[in-house]
mmCIF file as Biopython writes it, N, C-alpha, C and O atoms, coordinates in Angstrom:
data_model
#
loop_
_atom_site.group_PDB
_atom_site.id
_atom_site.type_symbol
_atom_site.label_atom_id
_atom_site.label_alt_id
_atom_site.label_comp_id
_atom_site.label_asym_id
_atom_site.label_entity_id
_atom_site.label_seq_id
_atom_site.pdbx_PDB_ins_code
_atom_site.Cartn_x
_atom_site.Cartn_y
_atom_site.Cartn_z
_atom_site.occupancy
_atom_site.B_iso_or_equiv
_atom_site.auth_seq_id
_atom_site.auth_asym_id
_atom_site.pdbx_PDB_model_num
ATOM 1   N N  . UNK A ? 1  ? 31.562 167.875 108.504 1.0 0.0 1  A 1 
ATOM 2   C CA . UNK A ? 1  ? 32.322 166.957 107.717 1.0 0.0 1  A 1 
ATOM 3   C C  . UNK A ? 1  ? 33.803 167.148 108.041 1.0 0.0 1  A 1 
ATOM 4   O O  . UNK A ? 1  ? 34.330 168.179 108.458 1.0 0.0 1  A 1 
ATOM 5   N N  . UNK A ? 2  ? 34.400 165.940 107.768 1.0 0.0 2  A 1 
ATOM 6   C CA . UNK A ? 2  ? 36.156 166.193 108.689 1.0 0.0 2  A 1 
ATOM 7   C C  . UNK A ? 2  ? 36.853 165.890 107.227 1.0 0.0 2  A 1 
ATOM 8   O O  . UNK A ? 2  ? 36.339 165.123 106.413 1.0 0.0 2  A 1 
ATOM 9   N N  . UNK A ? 3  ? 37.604 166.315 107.088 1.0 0.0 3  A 1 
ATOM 10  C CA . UNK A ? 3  ? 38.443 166.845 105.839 1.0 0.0 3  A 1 
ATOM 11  C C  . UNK A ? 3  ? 39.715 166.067 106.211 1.0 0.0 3  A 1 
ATOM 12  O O  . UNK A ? 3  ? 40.459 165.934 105.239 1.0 0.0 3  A 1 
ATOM 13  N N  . UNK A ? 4  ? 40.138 165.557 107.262 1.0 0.0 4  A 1 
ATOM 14  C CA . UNK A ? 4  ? 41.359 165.080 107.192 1.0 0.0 4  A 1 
ATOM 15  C C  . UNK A ? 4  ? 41.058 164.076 108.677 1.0 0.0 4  A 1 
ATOM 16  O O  . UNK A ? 4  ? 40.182 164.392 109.482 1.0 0.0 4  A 1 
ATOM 17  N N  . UNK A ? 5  ? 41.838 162.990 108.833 1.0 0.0 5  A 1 
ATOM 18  C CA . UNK A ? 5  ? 42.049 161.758 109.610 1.0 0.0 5  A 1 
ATOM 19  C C  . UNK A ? 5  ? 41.910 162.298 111.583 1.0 0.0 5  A 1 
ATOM 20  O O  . UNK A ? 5  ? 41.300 161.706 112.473 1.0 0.0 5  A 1 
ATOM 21  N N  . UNK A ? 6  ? 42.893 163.839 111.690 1.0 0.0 6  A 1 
ATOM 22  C CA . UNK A ? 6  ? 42.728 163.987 112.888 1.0 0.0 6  A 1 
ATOM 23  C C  . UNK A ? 6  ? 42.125 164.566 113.612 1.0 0.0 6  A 1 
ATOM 24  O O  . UNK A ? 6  ? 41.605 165.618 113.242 1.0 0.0 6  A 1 
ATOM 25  N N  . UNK A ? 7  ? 41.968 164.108 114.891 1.0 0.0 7  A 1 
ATOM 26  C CA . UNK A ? 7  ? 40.945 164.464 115.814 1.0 0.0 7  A 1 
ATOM 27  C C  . UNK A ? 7  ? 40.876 165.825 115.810 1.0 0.0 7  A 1 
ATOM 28  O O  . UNK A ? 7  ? 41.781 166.597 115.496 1.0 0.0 7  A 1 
ATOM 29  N N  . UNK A ? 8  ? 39.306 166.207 116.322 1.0 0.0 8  A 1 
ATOM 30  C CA . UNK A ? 8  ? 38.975 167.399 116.201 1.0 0.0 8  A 1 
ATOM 31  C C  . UNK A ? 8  ? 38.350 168.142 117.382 1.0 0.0 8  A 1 
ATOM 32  O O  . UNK A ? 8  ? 38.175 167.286 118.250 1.0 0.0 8  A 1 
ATOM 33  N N  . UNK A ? 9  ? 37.846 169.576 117.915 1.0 0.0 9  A 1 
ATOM 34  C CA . UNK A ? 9  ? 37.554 170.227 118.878 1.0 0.0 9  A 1 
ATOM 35  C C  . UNK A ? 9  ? 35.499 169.932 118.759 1.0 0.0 9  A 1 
ATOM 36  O O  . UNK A ? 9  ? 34.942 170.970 119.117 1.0 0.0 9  A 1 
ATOM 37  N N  . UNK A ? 10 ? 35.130 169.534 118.617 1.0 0.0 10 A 1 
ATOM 38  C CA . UNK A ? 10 ? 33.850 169.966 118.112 1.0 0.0 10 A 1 
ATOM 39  C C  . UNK A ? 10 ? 33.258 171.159 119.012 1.0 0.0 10 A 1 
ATOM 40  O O  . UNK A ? 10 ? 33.612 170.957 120.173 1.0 0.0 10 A 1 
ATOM 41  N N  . UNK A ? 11 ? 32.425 172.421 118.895 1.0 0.0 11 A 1 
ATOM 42  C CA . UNK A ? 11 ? 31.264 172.866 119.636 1.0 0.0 11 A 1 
ATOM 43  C C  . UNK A ? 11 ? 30.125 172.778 119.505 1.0 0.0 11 A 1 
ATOM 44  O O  . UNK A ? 11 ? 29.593 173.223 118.488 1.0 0.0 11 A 1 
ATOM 45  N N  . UNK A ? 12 ? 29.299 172.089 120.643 1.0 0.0 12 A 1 
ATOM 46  C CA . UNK A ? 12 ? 28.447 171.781 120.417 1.0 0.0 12 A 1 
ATOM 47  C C  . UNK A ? 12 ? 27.262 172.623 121.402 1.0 0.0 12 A 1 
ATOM 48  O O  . UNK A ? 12 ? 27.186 172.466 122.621 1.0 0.0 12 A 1 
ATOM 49  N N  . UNK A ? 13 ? 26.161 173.751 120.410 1.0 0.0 13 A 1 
ATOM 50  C CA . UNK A ? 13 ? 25.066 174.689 120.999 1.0 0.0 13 A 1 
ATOM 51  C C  . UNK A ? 13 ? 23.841 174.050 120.827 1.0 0.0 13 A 1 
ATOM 52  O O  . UNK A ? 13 ? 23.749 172.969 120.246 1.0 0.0 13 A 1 
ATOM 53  N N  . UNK A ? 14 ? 22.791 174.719 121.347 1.0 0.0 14 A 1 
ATOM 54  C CA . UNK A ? 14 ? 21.632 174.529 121.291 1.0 0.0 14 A 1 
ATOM 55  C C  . UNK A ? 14 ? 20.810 173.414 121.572 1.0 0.0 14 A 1 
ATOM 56  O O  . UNK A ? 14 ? 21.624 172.814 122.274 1.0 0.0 14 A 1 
ATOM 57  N N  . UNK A ? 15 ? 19.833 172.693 121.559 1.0 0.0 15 A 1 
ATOM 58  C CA . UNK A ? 15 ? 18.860 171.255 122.113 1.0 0.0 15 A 1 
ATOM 59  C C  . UNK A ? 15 ? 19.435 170.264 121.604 1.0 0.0 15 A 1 
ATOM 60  O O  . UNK A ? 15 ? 19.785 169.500 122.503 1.0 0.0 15 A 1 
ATOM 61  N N  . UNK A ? 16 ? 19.680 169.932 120.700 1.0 0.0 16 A 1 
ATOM 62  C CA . UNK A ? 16 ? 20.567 168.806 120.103 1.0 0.0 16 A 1 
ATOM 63  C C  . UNK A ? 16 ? 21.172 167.917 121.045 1.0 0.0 16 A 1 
ATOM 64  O O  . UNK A ? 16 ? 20.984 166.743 121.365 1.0 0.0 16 A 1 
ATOM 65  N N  . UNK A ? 17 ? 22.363 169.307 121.579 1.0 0.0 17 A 1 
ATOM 66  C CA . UNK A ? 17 ? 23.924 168.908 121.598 1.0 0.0 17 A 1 
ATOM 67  C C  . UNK A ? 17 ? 23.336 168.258 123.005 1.0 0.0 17 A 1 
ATOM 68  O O  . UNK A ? 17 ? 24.347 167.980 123.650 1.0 0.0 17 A 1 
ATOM 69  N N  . UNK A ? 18 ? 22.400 167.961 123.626 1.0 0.0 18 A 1 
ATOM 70  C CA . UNK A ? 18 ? 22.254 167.496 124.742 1.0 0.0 18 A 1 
ATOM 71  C C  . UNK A ? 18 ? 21.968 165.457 124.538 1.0 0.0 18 A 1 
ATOM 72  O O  . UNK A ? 18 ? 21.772 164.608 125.407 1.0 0.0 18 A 1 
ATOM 73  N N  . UNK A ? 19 ? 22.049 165.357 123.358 1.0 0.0 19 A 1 
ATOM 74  C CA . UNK A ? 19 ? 21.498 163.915 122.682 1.0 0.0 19 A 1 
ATOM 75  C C  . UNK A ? 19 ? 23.243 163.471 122.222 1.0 0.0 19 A 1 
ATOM 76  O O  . UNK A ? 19 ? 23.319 162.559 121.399 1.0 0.0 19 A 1 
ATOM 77  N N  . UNK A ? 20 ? 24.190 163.898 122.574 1.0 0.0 20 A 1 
ATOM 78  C CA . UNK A ? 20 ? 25.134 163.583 121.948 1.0 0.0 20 A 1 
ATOM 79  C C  . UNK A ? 20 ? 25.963 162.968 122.678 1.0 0.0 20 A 1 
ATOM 80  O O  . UNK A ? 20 ? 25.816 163.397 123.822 1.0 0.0 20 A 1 
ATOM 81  N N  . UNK A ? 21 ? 27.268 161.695 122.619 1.0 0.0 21 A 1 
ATOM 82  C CA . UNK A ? 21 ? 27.336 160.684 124.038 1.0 0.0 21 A 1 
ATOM 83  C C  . UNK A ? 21 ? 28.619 162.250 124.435 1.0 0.0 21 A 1 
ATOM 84  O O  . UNK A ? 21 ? 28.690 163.364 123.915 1.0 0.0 21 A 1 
ATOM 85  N N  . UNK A ? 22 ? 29.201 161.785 125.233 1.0 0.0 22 A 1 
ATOM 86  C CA . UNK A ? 22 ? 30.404 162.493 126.209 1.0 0.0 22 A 1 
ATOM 87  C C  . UNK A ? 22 ? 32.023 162.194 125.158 1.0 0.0 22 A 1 
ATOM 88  O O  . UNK A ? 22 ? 32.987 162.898 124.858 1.0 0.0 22 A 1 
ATOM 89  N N  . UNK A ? 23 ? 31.662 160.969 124.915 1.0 0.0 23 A 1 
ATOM 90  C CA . UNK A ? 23 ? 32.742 160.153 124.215 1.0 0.0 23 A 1 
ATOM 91  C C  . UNK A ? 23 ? 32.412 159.999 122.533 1.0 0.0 23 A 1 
ATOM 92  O O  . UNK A ? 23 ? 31.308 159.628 122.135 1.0 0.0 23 A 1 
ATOM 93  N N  . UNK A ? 24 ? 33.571 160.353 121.592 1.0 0.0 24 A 1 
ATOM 94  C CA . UNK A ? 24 ? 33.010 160.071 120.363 1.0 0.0 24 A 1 
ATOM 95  C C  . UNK A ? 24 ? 34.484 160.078 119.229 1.0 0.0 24 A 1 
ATOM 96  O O  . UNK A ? 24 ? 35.153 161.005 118.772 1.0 0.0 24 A 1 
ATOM 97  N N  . UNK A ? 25 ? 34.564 158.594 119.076 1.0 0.0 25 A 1 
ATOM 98  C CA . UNK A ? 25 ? 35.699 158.434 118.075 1.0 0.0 25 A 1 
ATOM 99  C C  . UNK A ? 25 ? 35.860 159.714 117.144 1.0 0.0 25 A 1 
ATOM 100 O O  . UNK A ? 25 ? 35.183 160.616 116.651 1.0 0.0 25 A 1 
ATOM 101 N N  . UNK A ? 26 ? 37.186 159.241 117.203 1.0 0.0 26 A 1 
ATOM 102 C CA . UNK A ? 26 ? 37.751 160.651 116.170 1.0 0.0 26 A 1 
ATOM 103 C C  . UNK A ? 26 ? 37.371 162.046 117.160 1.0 0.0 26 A 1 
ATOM 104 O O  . UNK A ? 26 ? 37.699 163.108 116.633 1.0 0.0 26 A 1 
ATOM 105 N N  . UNK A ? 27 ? 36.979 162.111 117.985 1.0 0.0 27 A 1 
ATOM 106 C CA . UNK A ? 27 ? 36.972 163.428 118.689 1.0 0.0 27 A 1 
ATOM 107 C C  . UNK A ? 27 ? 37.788 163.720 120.124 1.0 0.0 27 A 1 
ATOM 108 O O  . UNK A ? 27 ? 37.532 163.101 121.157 1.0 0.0 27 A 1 
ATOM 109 N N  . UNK A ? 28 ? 38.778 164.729 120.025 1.0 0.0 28 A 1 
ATOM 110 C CA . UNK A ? 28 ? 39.671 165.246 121.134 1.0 0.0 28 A 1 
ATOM 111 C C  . UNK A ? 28 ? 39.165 165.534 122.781 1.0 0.0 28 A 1 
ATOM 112 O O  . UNK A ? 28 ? 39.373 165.092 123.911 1.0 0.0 28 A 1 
ATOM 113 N N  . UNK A ? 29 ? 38.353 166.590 122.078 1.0 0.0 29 A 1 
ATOM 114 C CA . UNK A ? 29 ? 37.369 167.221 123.633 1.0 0.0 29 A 1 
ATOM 115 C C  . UNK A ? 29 ? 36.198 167.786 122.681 1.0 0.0 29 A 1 
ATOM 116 O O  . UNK A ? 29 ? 36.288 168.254 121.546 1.0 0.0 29 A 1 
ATOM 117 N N  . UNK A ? 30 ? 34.856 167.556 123.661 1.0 0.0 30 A 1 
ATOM 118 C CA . UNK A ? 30 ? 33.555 168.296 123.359 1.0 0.0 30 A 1 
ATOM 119 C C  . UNK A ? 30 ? 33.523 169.757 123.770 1.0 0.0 30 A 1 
ATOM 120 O O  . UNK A ? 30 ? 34.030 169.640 124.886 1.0 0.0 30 A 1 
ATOM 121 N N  . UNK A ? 31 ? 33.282 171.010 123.639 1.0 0.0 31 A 1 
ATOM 122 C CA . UNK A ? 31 ? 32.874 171.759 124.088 1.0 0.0 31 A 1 
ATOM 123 C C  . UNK A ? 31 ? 31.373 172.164 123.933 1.0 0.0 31 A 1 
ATOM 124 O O  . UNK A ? 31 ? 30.847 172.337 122.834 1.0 0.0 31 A 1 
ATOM 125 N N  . UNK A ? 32 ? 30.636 172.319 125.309 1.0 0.0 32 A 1 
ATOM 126 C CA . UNK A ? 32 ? 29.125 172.497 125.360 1.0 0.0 32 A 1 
ATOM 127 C C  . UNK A ? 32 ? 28.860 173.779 125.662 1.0 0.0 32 A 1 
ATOM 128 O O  . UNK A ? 32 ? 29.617 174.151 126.558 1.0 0.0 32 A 1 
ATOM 129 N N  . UNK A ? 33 ? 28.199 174.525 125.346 1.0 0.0 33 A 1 
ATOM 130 C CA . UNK A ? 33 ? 27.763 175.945 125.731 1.0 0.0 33 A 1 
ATOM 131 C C  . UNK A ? 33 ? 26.466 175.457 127.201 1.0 0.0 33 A 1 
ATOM 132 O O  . UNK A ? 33 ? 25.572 174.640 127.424 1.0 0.0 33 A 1 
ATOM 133 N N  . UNK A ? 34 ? 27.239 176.719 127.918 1.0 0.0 34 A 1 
ATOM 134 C CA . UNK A ? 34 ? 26.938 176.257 129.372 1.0 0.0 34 A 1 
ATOM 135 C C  . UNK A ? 34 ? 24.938 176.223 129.196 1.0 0.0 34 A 1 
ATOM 136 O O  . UNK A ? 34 ? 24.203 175.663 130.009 1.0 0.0 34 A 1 
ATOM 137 N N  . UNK A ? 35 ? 24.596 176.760 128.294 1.0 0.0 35 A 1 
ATOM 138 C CA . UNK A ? 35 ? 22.676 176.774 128.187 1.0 0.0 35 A 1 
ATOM 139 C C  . UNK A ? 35 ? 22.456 175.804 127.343 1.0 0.0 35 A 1 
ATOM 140 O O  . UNK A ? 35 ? 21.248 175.721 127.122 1.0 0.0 35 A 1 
ATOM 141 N N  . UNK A ? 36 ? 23.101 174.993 126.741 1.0 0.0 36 A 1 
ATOM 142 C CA . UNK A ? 36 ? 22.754 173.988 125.695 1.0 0.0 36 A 1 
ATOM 143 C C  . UNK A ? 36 ? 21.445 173.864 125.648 1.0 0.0 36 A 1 
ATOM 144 O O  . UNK A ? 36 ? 20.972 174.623 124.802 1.0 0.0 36 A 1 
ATOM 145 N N  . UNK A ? 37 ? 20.610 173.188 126.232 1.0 0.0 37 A 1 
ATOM 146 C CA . UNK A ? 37 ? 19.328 173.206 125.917 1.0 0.0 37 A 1 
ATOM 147 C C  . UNK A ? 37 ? 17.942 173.925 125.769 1.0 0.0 37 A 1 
ATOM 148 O O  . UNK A ? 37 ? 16.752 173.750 125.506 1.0 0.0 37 A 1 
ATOM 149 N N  . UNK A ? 38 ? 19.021 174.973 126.161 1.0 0.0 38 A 1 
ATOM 150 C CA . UNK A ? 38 ? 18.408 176.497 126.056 1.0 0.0 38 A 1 
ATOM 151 C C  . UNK A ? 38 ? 17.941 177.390 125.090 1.0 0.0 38 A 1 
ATOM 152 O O  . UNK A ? 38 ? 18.958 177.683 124.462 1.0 0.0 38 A 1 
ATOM 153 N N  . UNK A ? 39 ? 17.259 177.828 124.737 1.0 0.0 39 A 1 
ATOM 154 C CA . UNK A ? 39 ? 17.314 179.077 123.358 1.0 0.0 39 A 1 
ATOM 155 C C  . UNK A ? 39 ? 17.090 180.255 123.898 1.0 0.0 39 A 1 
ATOM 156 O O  . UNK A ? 39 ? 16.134 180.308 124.672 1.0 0.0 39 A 1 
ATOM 157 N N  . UNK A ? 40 ? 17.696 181.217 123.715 1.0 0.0 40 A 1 
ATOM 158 C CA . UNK A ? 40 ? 17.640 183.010 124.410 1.0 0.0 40 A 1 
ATOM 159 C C  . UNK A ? 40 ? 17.444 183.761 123.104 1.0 0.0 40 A 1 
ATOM 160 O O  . UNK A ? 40 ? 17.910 183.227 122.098 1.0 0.0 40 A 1 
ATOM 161 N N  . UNK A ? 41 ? 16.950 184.680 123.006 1.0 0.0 41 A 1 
ATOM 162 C CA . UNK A ? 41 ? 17.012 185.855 122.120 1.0 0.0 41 A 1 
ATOM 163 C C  . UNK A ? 41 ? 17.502 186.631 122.634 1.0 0.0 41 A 1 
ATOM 164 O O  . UNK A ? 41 ? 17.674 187.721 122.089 1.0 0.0 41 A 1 
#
């Protein structure tokens, strides 16, 4: 949830973040964790 009007850093981990576009109003830069679709223990 964004608490105030400006753009933000998001990070985005795990299977998900692979469903998410490149581009996304209100957002600065994406950061992806280089295994995103990955899960490790």
């Amino acid at each position: 949830m964004k608490t105030s009007s400006g753009r933000v850093n998001p990070v985005l981990v795990v299977g998900g973040s692979v469903i998410i576009a490149d581009e996304i109003s209100g957002v600065a830069q994406i950061f992806r964790d280089k295994n995103g679709p990955v899960v490790t223990q």
